[in-house]
Structure formats: structure tokens, C-alpha cells
mmCIF file as Biopython writes it, N, C-alpha, C and O atoms, coordinates in Angstrom:
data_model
#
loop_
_atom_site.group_PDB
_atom_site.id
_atom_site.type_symbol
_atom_site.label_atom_id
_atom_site.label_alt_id
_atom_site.label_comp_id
_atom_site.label_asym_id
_atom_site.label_entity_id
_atom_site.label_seq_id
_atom_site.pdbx_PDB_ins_code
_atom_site.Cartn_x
_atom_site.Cartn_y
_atom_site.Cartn_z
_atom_site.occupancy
_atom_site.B_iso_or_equiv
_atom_site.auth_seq_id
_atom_site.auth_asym_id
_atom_site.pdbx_PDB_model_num
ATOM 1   N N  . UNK A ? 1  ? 0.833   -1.156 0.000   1.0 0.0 1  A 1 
ATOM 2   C CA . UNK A ? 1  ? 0.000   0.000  0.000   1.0 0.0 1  A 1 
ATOM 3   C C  . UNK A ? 1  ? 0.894   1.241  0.000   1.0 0.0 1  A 1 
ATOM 4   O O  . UNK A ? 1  ? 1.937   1.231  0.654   1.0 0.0 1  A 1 
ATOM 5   N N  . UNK A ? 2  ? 0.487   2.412  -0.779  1.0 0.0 2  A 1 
ATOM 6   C CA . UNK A ? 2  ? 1.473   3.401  -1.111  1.0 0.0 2  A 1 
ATOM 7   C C  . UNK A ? 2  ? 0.494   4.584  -0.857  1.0 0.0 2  A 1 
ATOM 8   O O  . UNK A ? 2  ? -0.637  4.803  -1.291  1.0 0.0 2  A 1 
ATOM 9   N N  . UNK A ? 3  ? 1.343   5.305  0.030   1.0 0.0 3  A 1 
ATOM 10  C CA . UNK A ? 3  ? 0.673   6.407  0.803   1.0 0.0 3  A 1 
ATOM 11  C C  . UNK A ? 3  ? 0.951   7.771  0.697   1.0 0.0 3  A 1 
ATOM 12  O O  . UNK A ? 3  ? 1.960   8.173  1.275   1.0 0.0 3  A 1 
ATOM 13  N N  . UNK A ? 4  ? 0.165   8.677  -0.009  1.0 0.0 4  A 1 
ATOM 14  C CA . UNK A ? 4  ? 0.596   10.147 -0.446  1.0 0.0 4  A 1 
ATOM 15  C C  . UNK A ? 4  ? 0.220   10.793 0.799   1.0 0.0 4  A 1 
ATOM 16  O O  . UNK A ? 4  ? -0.532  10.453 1.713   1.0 0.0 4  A 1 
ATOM 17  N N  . UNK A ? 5  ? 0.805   11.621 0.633   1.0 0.0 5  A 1 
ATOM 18  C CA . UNK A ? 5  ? 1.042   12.733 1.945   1.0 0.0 5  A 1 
ATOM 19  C C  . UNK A ? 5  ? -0.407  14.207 1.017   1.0 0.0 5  A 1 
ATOM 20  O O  . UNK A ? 5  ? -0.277  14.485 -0.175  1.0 0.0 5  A 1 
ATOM 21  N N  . UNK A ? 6  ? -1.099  14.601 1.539   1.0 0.0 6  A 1 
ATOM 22  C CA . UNK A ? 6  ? -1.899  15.739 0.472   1.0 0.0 6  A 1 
ATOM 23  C C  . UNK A ? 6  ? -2.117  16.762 1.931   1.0 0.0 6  A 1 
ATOM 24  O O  . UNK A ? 6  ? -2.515  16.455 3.054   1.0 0.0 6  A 1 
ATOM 25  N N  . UNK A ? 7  ? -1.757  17.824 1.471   1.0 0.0 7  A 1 
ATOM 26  C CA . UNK A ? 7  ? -2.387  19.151 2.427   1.0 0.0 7  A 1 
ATOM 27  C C  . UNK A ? 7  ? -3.375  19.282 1.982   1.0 0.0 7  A 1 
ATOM 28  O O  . UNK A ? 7  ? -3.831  18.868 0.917   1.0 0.0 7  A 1 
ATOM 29  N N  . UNK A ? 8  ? -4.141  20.344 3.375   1.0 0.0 8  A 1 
ATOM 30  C CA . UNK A ? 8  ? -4.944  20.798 3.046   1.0 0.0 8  A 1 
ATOM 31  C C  . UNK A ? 8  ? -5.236  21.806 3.805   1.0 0.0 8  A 1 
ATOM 32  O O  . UNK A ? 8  ? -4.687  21.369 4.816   1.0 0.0 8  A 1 
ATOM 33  N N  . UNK A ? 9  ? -5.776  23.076 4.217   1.0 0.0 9  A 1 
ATOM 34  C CA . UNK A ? 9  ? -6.056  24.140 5.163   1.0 0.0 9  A 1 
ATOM 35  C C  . UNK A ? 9  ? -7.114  23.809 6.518   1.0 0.0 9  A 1 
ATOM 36  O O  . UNK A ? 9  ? -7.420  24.457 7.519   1.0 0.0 9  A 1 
ATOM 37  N N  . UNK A ? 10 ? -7.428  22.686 6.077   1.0 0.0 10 A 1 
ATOM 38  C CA . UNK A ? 10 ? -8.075  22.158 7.628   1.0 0.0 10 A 1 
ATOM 39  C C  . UNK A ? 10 ? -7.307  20.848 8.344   1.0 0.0 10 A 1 
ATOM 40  O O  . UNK A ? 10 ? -7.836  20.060 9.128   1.0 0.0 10 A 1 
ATOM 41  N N  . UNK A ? 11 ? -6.201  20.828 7.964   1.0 0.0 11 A 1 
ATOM 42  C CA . UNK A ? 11 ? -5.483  19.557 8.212   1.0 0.0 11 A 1 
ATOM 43  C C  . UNK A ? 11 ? -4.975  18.650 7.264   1.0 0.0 11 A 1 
ATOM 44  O O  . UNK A ? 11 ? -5.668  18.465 6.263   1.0 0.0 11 A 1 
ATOM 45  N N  . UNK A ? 12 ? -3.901  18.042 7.372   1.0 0.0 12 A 1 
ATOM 46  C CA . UNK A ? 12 ? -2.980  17.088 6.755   1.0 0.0 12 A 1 
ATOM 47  C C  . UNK A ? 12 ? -3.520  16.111 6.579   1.0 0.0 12 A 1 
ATOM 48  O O  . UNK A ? 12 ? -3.739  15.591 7.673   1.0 0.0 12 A 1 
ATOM 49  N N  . UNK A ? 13 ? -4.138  15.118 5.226   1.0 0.0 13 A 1 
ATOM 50  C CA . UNK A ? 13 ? -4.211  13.844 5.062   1.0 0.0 13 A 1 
ATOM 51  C C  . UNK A ? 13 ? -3.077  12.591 4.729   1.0 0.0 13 A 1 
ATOM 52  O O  . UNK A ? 13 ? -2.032  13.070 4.288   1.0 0.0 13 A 1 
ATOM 53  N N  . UNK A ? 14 ? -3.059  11.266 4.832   1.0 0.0 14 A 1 
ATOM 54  C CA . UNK A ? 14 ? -2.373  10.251 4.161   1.0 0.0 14 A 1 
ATOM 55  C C  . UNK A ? 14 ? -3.587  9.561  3.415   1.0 0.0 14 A 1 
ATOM 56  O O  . UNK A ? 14 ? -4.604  9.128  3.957   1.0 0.0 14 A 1 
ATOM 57  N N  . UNK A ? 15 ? -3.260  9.541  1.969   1.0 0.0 15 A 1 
ATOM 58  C CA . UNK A ? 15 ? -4.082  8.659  1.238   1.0 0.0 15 A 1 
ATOM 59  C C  . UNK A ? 15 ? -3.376  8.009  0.889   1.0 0.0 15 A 1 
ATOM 60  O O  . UNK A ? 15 ? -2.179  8.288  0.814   1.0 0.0 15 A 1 
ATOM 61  N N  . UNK A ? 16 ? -3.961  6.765  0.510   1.0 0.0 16 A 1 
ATOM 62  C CA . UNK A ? 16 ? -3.961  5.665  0.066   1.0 0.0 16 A 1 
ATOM 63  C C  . UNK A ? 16 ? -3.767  6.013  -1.769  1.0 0.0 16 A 1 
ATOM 64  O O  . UNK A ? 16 ? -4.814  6.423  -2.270  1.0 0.0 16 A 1 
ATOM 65  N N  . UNK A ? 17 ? -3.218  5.955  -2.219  1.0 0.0 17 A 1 
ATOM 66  C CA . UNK A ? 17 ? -2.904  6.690  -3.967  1.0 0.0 17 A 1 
ATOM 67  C C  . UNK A ? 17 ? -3.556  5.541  -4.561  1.0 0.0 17 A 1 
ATOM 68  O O  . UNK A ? 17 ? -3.973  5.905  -5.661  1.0 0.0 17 A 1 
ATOM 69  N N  . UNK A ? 18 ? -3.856  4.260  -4.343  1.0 0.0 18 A 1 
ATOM 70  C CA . UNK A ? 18 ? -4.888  3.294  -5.234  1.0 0.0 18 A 1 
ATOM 71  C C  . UNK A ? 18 ? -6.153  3.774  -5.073  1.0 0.0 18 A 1 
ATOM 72  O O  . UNK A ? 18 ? -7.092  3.575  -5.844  1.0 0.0 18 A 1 
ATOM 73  N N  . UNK A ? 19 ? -6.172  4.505  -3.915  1.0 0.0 19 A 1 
ATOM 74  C CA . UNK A ? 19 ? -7.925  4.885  -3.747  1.0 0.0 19 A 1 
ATOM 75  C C  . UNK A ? 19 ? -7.967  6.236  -3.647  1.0 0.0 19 A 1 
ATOM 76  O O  . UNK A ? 19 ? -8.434  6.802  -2.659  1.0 0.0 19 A 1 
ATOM 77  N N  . UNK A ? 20 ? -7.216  7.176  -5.217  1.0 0.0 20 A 1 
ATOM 78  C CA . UNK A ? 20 ? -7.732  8.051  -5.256  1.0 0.0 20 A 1 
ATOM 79  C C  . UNK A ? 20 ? -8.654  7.578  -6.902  1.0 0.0 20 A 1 
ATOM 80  O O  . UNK A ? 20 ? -8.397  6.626  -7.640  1.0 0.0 20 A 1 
ATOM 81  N N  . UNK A ? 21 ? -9.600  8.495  -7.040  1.0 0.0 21 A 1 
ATOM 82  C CA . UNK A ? 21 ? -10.420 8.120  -8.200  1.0 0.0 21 A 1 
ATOM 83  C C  . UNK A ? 21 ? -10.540 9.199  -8.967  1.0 0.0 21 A 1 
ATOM 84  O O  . UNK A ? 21 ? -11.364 8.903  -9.832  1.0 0.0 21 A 1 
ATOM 85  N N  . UNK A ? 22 ? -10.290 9.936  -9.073  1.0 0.0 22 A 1 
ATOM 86  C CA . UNK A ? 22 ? -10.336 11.737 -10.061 1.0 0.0 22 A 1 
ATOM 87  C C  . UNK A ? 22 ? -10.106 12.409 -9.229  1.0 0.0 22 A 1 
ATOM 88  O O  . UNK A ? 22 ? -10.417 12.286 -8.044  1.0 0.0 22 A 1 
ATOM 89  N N  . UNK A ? 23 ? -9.477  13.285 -9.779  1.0 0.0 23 A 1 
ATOM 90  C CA . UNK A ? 23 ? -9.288  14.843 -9.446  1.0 0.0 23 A 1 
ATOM 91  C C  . UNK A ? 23 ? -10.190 16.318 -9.980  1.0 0.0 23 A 1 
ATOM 92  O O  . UNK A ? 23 ? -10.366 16.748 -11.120 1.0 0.0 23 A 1 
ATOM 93  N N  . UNK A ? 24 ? -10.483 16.658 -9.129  1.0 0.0 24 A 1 
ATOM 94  C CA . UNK A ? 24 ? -11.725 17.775 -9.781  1.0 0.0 24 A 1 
ATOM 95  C C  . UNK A ? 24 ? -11.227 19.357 -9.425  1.0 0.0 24 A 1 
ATOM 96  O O  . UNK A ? 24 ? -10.925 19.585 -8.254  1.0 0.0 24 A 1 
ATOM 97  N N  . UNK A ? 25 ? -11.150 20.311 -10.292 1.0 0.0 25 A 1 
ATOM 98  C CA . UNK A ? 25 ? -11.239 21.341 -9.377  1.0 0.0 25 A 1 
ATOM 99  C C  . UNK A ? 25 ? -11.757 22.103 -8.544  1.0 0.0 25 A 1 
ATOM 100 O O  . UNK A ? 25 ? -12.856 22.498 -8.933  1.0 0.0 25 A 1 
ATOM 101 N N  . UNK A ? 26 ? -11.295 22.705 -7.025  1.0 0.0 26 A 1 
ATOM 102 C CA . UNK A ? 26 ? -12.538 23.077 -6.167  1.0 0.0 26 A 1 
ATOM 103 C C  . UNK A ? 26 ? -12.795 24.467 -6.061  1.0 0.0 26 A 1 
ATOM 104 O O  . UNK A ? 26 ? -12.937 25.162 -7.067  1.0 0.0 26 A 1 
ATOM 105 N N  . UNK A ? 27 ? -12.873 24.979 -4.751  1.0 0.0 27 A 1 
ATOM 106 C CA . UNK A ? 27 ? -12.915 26.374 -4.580  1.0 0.0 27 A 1 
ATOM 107 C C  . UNK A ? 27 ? -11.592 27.563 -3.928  1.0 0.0 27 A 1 
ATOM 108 O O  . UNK A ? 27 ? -11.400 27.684 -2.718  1.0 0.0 27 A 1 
ATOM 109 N N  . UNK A ? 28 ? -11.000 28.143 -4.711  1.0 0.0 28 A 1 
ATOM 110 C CA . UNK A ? 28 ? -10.188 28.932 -3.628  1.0 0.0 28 A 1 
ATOM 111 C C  . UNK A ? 28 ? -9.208  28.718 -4.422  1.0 0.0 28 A 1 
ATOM 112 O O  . UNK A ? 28 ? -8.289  29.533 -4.337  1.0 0.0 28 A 1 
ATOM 113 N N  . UNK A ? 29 ? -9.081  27.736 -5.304  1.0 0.0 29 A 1 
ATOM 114 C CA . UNK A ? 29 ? -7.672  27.521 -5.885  1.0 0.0 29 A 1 
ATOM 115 C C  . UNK A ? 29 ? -7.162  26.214 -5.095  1.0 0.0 29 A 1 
ATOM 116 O O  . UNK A ? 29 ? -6.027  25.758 -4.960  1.0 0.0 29 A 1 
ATOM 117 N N  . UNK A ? 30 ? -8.387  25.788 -4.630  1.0 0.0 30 A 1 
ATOM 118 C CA . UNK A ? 30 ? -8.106  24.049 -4.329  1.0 0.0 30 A 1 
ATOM 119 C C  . UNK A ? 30 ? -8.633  23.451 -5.064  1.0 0.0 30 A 1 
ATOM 120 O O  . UNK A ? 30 ? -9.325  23.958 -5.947  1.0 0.0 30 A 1 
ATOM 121 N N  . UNK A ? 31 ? -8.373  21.554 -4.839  1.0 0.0 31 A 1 
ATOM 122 C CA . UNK A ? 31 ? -8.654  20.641 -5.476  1.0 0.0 31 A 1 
ATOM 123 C C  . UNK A ? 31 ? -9.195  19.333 -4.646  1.0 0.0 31 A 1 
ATOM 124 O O  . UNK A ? 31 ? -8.714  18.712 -3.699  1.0 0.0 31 A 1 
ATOM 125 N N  . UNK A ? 32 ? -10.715 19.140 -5.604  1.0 0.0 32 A 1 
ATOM 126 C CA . UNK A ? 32 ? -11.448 18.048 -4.549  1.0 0.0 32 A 1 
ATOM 127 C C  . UNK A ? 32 ? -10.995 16.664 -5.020  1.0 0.0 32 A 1 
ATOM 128 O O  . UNK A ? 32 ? -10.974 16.516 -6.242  1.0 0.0 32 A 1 
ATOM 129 N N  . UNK A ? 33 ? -10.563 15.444 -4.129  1.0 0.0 33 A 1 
ATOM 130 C CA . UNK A ? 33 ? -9.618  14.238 -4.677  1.0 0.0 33 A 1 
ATOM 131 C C  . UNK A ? 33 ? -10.943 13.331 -4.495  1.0 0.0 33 A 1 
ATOM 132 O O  . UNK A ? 33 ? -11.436 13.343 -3.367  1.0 0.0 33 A 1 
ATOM 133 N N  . UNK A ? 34 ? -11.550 12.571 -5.457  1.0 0.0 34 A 1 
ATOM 134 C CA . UNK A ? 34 ? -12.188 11.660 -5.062  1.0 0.0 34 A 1 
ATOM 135 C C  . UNK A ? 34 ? -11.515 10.491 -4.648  1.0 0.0 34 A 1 
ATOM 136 O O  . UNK A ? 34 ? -10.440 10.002 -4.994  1.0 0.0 34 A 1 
ATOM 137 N N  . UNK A ? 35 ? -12.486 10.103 -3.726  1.0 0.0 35 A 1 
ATOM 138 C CA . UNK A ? 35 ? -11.883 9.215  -2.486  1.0 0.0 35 A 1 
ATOM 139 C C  . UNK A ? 35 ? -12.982 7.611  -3.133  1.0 0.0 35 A 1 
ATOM 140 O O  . UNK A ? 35 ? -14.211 7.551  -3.177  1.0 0.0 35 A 1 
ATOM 141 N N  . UNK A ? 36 ? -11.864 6.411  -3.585  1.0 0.0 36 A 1 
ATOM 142 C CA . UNK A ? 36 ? -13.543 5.158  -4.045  1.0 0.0 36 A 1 
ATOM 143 C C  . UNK A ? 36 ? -13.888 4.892  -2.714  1.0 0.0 36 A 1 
ATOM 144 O O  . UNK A ? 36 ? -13.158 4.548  -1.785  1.0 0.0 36 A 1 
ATOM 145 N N  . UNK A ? 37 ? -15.101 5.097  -2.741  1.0 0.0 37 A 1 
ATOM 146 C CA . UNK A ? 37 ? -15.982 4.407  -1.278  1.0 0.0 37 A 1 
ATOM 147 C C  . UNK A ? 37 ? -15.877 5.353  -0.432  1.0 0.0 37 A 1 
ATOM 148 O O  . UNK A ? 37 ? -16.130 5.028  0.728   1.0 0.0 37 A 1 
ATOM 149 N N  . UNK A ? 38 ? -15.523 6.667  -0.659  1.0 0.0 38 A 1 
ATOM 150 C CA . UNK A ? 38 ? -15.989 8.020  -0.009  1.0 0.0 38 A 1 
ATOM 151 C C  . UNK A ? 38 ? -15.904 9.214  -0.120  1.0 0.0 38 A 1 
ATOM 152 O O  . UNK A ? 38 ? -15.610 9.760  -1.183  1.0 0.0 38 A 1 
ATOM 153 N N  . UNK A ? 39 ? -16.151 9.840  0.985   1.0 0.0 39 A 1 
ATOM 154 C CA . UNK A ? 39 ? -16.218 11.288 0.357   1.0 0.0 39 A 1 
ATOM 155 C C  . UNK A ? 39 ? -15.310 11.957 -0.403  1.0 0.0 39 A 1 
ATOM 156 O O  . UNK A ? 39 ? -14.251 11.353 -0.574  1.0 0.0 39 A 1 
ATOM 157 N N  . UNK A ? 40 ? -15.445 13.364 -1.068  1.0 0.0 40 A 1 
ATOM 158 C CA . UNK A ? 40 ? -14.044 14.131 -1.929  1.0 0.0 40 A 1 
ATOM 159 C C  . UNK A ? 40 ? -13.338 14.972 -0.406  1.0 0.0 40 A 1 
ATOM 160 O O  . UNK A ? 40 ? -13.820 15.581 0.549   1.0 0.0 40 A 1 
ATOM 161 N N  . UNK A ? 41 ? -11.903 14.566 -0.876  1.0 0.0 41 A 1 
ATOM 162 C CA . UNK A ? 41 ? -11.159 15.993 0.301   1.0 0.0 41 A 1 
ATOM 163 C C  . UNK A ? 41 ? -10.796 16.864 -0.672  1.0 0.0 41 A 1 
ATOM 164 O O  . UNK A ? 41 ? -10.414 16.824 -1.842  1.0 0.0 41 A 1 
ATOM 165 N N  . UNK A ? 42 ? -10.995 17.537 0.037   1.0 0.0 42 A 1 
ATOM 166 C CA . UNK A ? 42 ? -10.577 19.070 -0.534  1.0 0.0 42 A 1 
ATOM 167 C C  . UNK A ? 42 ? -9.501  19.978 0.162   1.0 0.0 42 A 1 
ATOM 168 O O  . UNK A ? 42 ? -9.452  20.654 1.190   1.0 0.0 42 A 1 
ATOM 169 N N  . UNK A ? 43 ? -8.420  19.587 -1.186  1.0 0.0 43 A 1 
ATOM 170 C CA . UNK A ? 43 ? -7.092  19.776 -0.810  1.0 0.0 43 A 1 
ATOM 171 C C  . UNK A ? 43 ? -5.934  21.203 -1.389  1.0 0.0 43 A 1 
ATOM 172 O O  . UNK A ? 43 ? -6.249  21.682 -2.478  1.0 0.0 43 A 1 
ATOM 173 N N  . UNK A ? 44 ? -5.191  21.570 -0.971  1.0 0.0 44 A 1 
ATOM 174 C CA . UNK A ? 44 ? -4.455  22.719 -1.816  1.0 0.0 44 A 1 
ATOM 175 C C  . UNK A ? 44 ? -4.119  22.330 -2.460  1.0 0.0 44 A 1 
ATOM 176 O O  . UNK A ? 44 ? -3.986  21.110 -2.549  1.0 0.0 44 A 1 
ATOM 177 N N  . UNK A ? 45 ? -3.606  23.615 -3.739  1.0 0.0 45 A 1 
ATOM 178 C CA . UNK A ? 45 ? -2.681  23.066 -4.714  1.0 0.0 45 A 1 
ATOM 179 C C  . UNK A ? 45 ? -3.731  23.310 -6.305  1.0 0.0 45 A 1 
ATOM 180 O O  . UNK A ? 45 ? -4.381  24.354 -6.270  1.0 0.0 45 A 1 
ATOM 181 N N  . UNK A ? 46 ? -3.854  22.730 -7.185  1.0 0.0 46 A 1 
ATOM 182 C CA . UNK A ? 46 ? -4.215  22.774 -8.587  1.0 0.0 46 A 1 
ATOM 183 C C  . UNK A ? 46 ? -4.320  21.099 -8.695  1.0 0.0 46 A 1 
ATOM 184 O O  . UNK A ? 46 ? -3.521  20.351 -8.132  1.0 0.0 46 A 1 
ATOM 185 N N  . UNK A ? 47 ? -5.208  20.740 -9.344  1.0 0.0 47 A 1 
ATOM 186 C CA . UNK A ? 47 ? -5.057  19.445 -9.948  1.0 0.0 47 A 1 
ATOM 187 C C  . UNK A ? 47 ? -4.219  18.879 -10.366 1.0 0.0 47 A 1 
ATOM 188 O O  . UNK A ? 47 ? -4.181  17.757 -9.860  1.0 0.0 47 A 1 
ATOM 189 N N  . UNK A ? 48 ? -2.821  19.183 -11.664 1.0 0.0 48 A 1 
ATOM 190 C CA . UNK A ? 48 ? -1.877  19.256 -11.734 1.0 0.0 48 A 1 
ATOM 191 C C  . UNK A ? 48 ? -0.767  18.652 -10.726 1.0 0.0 48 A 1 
ATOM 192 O O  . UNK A ? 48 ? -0.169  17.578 -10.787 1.0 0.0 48 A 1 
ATOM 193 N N  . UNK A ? 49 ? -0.673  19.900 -9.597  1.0 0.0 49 A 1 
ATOM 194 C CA . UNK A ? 49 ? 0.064   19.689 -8.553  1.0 0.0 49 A 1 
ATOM 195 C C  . UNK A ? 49 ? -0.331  18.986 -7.850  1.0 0.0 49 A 1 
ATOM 196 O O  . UNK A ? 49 ? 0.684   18.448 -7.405  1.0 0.0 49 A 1 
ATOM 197 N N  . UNK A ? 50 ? -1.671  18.287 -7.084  1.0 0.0 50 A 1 
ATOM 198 C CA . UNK A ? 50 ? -1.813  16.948 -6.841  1.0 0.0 50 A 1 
ATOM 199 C C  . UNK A ? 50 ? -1.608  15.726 -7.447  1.0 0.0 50 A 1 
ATOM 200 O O  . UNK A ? 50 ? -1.467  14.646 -6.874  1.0 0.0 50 A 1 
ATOM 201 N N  . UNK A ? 51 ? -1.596  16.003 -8.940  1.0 0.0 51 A 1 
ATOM 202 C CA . UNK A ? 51 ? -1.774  15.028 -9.627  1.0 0.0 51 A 1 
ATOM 203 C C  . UNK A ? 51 ? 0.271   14.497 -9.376  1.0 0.0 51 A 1 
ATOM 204 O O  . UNK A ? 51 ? 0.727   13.365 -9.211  1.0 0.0 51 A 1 
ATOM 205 N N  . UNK A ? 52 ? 0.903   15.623 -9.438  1.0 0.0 52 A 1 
ATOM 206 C CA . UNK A ? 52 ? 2.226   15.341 -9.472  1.0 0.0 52 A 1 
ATOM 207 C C  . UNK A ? 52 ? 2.714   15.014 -8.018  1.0 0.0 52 A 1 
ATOM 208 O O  . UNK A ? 52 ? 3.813   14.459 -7.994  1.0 0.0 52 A 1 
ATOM 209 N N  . UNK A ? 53 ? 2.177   15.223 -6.905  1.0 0.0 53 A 1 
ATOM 210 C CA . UNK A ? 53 ? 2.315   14.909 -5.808  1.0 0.0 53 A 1 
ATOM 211 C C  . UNK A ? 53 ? 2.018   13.177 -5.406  1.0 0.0 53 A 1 
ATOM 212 O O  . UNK A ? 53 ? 2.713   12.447 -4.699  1.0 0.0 53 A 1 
ATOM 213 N N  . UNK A ? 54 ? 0.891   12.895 -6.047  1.0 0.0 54 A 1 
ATOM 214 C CA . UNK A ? 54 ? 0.114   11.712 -6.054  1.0 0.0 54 A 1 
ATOM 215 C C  . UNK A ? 54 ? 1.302   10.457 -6.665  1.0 0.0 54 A 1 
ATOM 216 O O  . UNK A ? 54 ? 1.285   9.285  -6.289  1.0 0.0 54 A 1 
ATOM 217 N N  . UNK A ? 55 ? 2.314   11.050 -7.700  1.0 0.0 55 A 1 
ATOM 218 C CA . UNK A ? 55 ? 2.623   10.314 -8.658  1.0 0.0 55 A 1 
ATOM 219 C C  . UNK A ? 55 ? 4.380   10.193 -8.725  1.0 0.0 55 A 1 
ATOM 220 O O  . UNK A ? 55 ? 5.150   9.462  -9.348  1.0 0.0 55 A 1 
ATOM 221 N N  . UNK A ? 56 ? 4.550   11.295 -7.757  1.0 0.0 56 A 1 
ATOM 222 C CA . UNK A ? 56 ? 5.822   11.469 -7.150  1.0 0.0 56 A 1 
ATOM 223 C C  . UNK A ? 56 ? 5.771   10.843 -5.518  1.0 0.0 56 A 1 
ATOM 224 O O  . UNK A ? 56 ? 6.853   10.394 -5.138  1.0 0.0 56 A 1 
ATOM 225 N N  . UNK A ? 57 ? 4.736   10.777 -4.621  1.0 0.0 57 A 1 
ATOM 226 C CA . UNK A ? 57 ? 4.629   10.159 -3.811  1.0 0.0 57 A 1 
ATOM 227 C C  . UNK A ? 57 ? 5.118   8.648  -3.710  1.0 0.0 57 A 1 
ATOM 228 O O  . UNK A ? 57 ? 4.929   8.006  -2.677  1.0 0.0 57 A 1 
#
């Protein structure tokens, strides 16, 4: 199991990078990560830059 590190302005997540499912853009100049089998976090950064975080993780 391979675990990305993702900020966010209400607190620090570890995801699971097999169980992210799209990337969407959100509000503020964040980005909502769909989560399979739950909710979206909504994280800093650009899609992009998660996407390269996710993949560099």
C-alpha cells in the first residue's frame, strides 16, 4: 500500500494513492480528490500539482 502525503487548510491527510479516483477542481484555488468508497477531500494546490504529488509520492 502506497501512501501520499496531500495538504490541506483544515489539516494534513495520508491517502492511500490506489484509492484516489479523479481529481476535480474546487474552490479557492483548491482541489477536490475523489476518495472510491468516499467522500471528496478538498485539498491545496491545482489538480496538476496533486496530480504530481500523487505520482511522485
Amino acid at each position: 500500500m502506497k501512501f501520499v502525503p496531500l495538504k490541506s487548510r483544515g489539516g494534513n491527510y495520508l491517502v492511500v494513492a490506489s484509492n484516489i479516483a479523479w481529481l476535480r477542481i474546487g474552490e479557492n484555488g483548491q482541489t477536490l480528490v475523489g476518495i472510491v468508497g468516499g467522500q471528496p477531500l478538498l485539498v491545496t494546490g491545482t489538480p496538476e500539482e496533486v496530480a504530481a504529488a500523487v505520482l511522485a509520492g
